[in-house]
C-alpha positions as CSV (number, residue, x, y, z in Angstrom):
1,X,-29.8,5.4,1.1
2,X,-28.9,8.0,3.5
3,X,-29.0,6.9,7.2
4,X,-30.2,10.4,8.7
5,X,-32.7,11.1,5.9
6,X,-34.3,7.3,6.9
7,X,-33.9,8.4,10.5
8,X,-35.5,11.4,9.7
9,X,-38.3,10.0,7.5
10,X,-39.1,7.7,10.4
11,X,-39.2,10.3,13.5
12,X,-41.2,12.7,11.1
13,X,-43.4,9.6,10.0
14,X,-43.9,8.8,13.8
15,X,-44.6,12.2,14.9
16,X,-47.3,12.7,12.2
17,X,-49.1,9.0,12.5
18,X,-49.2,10.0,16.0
19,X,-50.6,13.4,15.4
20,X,-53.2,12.1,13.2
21,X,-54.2,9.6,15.7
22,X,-55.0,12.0,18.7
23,X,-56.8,14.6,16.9
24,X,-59.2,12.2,14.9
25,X,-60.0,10.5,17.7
26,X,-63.5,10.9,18.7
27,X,-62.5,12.8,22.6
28,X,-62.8,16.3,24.0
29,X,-60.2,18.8,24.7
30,X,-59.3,17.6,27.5
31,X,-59.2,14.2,27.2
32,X,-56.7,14.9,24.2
33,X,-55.0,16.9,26.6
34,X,-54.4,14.3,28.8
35,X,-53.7,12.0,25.9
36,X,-51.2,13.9,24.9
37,X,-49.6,14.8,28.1
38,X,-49.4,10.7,28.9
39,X,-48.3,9.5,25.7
40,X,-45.1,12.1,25.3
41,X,-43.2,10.4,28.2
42,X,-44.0,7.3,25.7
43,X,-42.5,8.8,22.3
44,X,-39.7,10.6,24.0
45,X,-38.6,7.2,25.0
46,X,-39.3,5.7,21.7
47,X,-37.3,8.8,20.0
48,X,-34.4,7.9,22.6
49,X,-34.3,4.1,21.8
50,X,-34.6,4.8,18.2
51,X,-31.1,7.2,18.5
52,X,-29.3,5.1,20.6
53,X,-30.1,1.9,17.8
54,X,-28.9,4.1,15.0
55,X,-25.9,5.1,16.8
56,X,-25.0,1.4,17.4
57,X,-26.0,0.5,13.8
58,X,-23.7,3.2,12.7
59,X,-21.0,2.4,15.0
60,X,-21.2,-1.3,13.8
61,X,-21.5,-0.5,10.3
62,X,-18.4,1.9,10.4
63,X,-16.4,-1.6,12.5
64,X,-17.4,-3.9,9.6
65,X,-15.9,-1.3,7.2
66,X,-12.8,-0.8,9.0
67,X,-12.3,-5.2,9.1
68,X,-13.4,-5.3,5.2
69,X,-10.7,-2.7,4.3
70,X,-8.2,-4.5,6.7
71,X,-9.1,-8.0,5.0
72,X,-9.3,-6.4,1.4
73,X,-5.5,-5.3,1.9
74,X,-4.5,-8.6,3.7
75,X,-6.0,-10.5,1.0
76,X,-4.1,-8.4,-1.3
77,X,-0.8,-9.0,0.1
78,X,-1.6,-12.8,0.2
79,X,-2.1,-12.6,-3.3
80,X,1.0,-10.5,-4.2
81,X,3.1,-12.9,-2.3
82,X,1.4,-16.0,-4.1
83,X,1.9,-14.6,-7.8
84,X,5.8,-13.5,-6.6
85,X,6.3,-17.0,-5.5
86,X,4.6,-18.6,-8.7
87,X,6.8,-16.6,-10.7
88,X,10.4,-17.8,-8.8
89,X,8.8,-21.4,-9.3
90,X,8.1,-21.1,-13.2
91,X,11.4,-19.4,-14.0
92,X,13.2,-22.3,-14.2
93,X,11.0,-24.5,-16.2
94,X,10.4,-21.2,-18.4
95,X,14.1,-21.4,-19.6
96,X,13.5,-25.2,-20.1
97,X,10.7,-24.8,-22.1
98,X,12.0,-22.2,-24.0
99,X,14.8,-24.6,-24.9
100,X,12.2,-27.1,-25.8
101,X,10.4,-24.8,-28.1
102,X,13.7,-23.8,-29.6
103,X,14.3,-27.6,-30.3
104,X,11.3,-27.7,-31.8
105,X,11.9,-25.2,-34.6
106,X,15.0,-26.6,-35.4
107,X,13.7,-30.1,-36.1
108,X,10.5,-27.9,-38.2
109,X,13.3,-26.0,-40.1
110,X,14.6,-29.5,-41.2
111,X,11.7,-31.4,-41.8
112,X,10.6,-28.3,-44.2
113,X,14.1,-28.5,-46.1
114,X,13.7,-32.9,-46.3
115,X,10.1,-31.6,-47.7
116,X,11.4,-29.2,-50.3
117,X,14.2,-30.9,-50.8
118,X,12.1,-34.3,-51.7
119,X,9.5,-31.9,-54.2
120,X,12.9,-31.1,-56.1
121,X,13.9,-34.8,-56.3
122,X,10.6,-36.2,-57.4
């Protein structure tokens, strides 16, 4: 949601439950007058308090962004460095394992010629 259209929607909201209020009251002219005339001092400081609460809302809203973007590229960097370092570690053992595995279809290869070779004989 927008922040100025909900400040907006509040102030007008305000400013019309407060309109409402005075003139269906049951009072004359000039008590509503006078009404009025003491209540305004009242919303104008309302209307103040409200803006300087949105202003710190948005201020702290825009801080937290800032540190999440800040974090989101630190964390990102952690990361990078982690993988980069995983990788130098598993190198080594890669080529051992691919040794291994070569090892291994070798002694497959024979065992399948023993096995073909044994069908023949029998």
């Amino acid at each position: 949601m927008n922040g100025k259209a909900l400040i907006t929607g509040i102030l007008v909201g305000g400013v019309v439950g407060a309109a409402t209020a005075l003139l269906t009251a049951p009072s004359s002219g000039k008590e509503l007058r006078t009404q009025v005339k003491e209540s305004k001092n009242d919303w104008v400081k309302m209307a103040t308090e409200l803006k300087e609460d949105v202003m710190d809302i948005k201020d702290s809203v825009t801080k937290v962004s800032k540190e999440g973007k800040e974090v989101i590229k630190e964390l990102a960097a952690d990361v990078k460095v982690a993988v980069e370092e995983w990788q130098k570690s598993v190198e080594p053992n890669k080529k051992v394992l691919q040794e291994e595995m070569q090892e291994i279809q070798k002694t497959i290869s024979q065992l399948e010629e023993k096995i073909k070779e044994n069908q023949l004989s029998v």
